[in-house]
C-alpha positions as CSV (number, residue, x, y, z in Angstrom):
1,X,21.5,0.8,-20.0
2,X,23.3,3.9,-20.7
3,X,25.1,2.8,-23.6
4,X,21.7,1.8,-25.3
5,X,20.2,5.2,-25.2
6,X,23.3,7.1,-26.5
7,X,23.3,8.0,-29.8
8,X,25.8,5.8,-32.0
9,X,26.6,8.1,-34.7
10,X,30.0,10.2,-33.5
11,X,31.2,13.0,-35.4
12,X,34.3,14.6,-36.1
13,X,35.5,16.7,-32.8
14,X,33.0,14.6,-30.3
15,X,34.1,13.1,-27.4
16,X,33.2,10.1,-26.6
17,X,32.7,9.1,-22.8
18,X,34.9,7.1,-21.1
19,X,34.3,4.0,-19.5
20,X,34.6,5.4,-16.5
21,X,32.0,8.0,-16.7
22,X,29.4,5.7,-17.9
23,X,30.6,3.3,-14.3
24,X,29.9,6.3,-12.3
25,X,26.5,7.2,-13.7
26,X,25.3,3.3,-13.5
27,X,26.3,3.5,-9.6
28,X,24.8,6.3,-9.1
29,X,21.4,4.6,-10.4
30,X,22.0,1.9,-8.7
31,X,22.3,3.8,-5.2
32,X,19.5,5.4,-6.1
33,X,17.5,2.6,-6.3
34,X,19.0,0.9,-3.1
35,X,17.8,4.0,-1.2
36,X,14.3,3.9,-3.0
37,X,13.9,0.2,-1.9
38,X,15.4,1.5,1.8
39,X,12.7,4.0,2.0
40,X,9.7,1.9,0.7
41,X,10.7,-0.5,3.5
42,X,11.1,1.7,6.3
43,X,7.7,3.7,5.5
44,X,6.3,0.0,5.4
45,X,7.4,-0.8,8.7
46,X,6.8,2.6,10.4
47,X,3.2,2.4,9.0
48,X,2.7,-1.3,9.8
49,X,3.6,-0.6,13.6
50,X,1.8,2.5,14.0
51,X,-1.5,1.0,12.7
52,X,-0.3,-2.2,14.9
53,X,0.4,-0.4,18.2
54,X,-2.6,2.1,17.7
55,X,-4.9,-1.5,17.8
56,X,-2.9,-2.7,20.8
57,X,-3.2,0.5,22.9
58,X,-6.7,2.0,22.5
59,X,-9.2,-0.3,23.2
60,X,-12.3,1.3,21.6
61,X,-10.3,1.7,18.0
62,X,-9.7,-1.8,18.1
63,X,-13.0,-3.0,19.1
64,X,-14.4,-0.8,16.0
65,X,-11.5,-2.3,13.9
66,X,-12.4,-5.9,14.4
67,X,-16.5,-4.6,14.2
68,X,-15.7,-3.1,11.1
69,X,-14.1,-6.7,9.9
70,X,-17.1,-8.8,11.5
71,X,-19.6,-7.0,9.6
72,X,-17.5,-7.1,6.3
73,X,-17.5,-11.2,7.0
74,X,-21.3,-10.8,7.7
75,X,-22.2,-8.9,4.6
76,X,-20.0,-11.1,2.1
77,X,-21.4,-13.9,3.5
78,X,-24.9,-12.9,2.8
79,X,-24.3,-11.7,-0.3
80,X,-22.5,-14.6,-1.8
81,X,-25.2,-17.1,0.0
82,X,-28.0,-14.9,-2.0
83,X,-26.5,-14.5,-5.4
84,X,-25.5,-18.4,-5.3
85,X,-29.4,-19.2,-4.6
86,X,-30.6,-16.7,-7.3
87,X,-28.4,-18.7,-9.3
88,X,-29.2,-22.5,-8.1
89,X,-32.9,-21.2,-8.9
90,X,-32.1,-19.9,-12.2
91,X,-30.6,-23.4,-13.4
92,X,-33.2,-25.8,-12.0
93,X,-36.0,-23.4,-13.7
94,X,-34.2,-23.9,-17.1
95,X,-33.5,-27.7,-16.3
């Protein structure tokens, strides 16, 4: 990737890299990346288990938790049931 974005015109006097430099700036990217992925996937999993163990231990945030979930079941329920009607009622006026 490095060897695309340098220029390729080289003038009298320029150096040019050597292989070796362009090696160590590739792995440092690459570590780079490796630690970006590492930390993604332990703030994942600390997140994950926090919200997890939160549920499991207090009772009254779970109870809202799942609440909030039944009612979110309850109101897309209702609303696709009344939109689909609307809809059946709107075809067999037409038909």
């Amino acid at each position: 990737m490095h060897l695309i974005l340098q220029e390729t015109q080289h003038f009298a006097g320029d150096e040019t890299p050597n292989q070796s430099e362009l090696t160590d700036n590739e792995e440092d990217g690459d570590e780079l990346v490796k630690w970006f992925y590492v930390g993604i996937g332990c703030g994942f999993a600390i997140g994950f288990w926090g919200v997890c163990c939160s549920l499991v231990f207090k009772r009254s945030w779970r109870h809202a938790y799942f609440l909030l979930f039944d009612k979110m079941k309850d109101w897309l329920y209702v609303t696709l049931k009344v939109n689909m009607t609307r809809l059946w009622r709107k075809f067999q006026r037409q038909g």
